[in-house]
N, C-alpha and C positions, 0 to 999 in steps of 0.2 A: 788504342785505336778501336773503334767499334765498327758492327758491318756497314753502317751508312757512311763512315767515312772511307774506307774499302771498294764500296760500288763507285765512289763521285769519278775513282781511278777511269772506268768506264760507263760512265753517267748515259754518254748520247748510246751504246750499245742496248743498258738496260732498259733503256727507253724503248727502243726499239722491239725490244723481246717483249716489253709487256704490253705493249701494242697490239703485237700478233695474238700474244696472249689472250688477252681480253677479247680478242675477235671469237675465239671457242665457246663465249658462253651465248650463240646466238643459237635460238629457238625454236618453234613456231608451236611448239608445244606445253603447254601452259604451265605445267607441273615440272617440267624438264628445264625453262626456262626460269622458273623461282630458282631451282637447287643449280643450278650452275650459276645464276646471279650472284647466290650467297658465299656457294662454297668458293669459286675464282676471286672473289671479293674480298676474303679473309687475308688476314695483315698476315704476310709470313717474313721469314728473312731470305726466304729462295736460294738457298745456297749452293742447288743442286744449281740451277742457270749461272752463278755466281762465278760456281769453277768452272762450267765449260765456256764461259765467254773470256775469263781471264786466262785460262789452260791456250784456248785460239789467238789470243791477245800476245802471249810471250811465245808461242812456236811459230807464227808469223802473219797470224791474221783473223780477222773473222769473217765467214761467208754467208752467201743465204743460207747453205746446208747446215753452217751454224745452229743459226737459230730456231729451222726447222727441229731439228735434235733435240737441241734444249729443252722446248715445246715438248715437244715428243715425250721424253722424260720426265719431264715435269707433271704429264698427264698420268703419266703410271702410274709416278708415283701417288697423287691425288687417287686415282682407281683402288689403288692397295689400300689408303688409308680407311675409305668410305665401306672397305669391303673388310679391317682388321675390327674397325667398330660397332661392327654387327656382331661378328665373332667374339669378342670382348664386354658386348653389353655397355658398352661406352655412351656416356649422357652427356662427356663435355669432352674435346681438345685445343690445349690453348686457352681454358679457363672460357669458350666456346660453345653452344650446344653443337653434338653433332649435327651431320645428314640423318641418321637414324633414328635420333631423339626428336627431330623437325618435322621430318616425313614419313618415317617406321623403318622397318628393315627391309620390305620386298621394294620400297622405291631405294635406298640404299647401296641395294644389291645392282640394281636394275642402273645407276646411276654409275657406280661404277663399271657395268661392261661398256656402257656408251663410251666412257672415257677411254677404254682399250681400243672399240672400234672408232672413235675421235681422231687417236693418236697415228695409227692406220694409214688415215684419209689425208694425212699431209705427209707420206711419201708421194715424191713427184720426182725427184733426178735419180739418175744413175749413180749420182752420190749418195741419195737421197737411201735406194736400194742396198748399197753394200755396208748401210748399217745395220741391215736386217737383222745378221747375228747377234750384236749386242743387245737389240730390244728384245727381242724373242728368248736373252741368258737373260735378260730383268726380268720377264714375265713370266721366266719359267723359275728365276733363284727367287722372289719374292714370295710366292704361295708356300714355296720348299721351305721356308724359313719358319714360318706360321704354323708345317705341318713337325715341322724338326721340334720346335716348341713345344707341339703339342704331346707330341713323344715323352719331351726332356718330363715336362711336369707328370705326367702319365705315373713312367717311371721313375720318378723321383732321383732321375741322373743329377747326381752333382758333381759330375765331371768338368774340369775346366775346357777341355776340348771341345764340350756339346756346348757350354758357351759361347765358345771364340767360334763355333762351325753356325749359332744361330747368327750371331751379330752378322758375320759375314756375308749371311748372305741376307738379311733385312735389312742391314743399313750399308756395309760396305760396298756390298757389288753395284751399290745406287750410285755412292761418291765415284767408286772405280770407273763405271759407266760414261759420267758426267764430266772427269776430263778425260776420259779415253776418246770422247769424241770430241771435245775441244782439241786434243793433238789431231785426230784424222781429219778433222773437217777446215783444218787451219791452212791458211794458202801457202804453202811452203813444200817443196818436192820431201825433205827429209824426215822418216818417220819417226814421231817420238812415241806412240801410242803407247807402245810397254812399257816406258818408265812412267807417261804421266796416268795411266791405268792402276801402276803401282802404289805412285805416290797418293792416288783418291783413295785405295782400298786401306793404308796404311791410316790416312787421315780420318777413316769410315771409321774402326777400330777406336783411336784415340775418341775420336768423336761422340762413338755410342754409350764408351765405358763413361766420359765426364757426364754424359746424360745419365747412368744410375746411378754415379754419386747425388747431380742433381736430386734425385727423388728422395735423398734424406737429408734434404734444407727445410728445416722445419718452419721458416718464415713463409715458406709457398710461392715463393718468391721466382721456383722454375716452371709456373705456367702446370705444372702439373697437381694432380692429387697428391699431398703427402701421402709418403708409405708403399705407392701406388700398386710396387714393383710385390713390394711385401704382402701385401692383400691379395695380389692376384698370385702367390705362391710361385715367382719368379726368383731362381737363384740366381742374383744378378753377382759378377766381379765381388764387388763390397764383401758380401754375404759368404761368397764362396773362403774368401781369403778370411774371416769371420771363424767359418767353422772349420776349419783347419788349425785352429789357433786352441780350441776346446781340448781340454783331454775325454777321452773315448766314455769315459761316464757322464757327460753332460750334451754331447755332440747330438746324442741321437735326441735329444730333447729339443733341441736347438732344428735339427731338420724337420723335426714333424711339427712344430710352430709355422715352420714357412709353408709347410703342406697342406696347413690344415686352412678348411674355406673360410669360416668364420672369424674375424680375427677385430676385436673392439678398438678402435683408436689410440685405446689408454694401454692395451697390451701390443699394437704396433710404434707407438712413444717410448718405452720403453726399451722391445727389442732396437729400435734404431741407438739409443742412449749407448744403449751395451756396446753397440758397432762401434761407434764415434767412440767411446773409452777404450777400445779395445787396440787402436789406432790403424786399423782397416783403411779408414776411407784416407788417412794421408798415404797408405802403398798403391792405392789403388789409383790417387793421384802421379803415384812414380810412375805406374802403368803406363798413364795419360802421355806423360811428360815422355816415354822412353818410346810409345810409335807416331808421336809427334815430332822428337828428335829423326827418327827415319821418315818420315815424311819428306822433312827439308833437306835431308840427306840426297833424297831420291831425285830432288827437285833439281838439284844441280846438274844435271845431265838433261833441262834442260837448257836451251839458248839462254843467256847471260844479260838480260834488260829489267826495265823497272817494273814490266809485268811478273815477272817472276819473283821479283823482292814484293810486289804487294800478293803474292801468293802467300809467301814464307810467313807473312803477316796477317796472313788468313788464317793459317795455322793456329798463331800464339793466339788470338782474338777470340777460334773458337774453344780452344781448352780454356782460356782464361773466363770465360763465361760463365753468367748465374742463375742465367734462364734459360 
């Protein structure tokens, strides 16, 4: 099953959401009004609205606070992206020119805080208010994420913990986020927030790790740069479990390749060749497969309906993915 078969589950909802959506990229300023056309225009698979409309969908409903959130969320996370590839020097996402490569980096910059202050301006309920908290842990664990990285690579930590501590909070605390308010914002008196909080963070993890496998499909086939992780001297999952596998005569050769800035195509094809023989990325698939297994695990503690089974199928859909 792919995500478009997944959404039809709640077709007239995502309608709805991207309705509202599309209402954000309104204007009156010329330059501000191009980069929101472009950037809310770009094809995504939305997966953060995905789970908190189906997360509200199986705990008992969906409200307007719903979809305000999702919105909300969705903005951030847009903000983060426009402000990672400035920091990054990033020319394409999505096989995409940036924000930054279109308009440079001070409109970039500038483009994402509107979207922080954007996301703001649609609190309106008292519902609306006591999700404070969780947007204010997004916008405070996303920068921490970017800065924990910049740490990791700094110091050339290749700890698996500074891994599992960046992912968590770049991409996990996003998914955790995105059904933690689909369980609080669902019309139903019984709270489920902490398990469906758990089950996004769990899903976040599974989710990010199949994403660095992705970047060593050499067809290019994941939307991304081949290599990508590897050029920009990211120990991702793959890599880690890689050089563990080295005896201590070759290891350190093997780290200061990833560290080093320079690195020609023909010597990032081969490092990846080594990986793939080494059979890294099939453990690192176990990875995938063992916090996707608690995912679903998690999910059962919620309510027992057919939103919850096309959840579980959200799951398989997104590890089983090639882009």
């Amino acid at each position: 099953m792919e995500i478009k078969d997944i959404a039809k589950f709640i077709e007239n909802e995502l309608n709805t959401f991207e309705k509202m959506y599309q209402e954000c990229k309104e204007s009156d300023i010329a330059t501000l009004s191009d980069i929101l056309s472009y950037s809310l225009s770009q094809k995504s698979k939305k997966i953060r609205p995905l789970i908190t409309l189906l997360v509200a969908k199986a705990c008992g409903g969906v409200s307007d606070s719903t979809f305000r959130s999702a919105i909300i969320v969705e903005l951030l996370h847009t903000a983060s992206l426009a402000h990672d590839d400035v920091l990054d020097n990033s020319d394409l996402r999505r096989n995409q020119p940036t924000i930054n490569a279109c308009w440079g980096n001070n409109a970039a910059i500038l483009y994402g805080d509107y979207l922080f202050g954007k996301s703001l301006q649609l609190i309106h309920t008292k519902e609306d208010f006591e999700l404070l908290p969780i947007y204010s842990k997004i916008a405070r664990e996303l920068p921490m994420g970017e800065l924990l990285q910049k740490d990791v690579l700094e110091k050339g930590d290749i700890s698996r913990q500074s891994y599992f501590n960046v992912i968590d909070f770049k991409t996990s605390s996003l998914l955790g986020a995105s059904a933690y308010i689909g369980a609080k914002t669902a019309q139903t008196d019984k709270d489920y927030t902490l398990y469906a909080e758990e089950f996004g963070r769990l899903l976040g993890r599974a989710f990010q790790i199949k994403d660095d496998i992705l970047d060593f499909a050499i067809s290019q086939t994941s939307g991304k740069k081949f290599g990508n992780d590897i050029k920009e001297s990211k120990f991702t999952l793959p890599i880690l479990d890689y050089i563990d596998q080295l005896e201590e005569s070759v290891k350190l050769n093997a780290i200061n390749f990833v560290k080093q800035k320079d690195k020609s195509d023909e010597e990032v094809l081969k490092f990846v060749m080594d990986i793939a023989e080494s059979g890294s990325l099939k453990k690192t698939e176990e990875q995938v497969k063992c916090y996707s297994n608690k995912a679903k695990e998690i999910l059962k503690h919620l309510p027992e309906n057919q939103y919850r089974e096309v959840l579980e199928q959200l799951v398989e859909t997104l590890i089983e993915r090639n882009n």
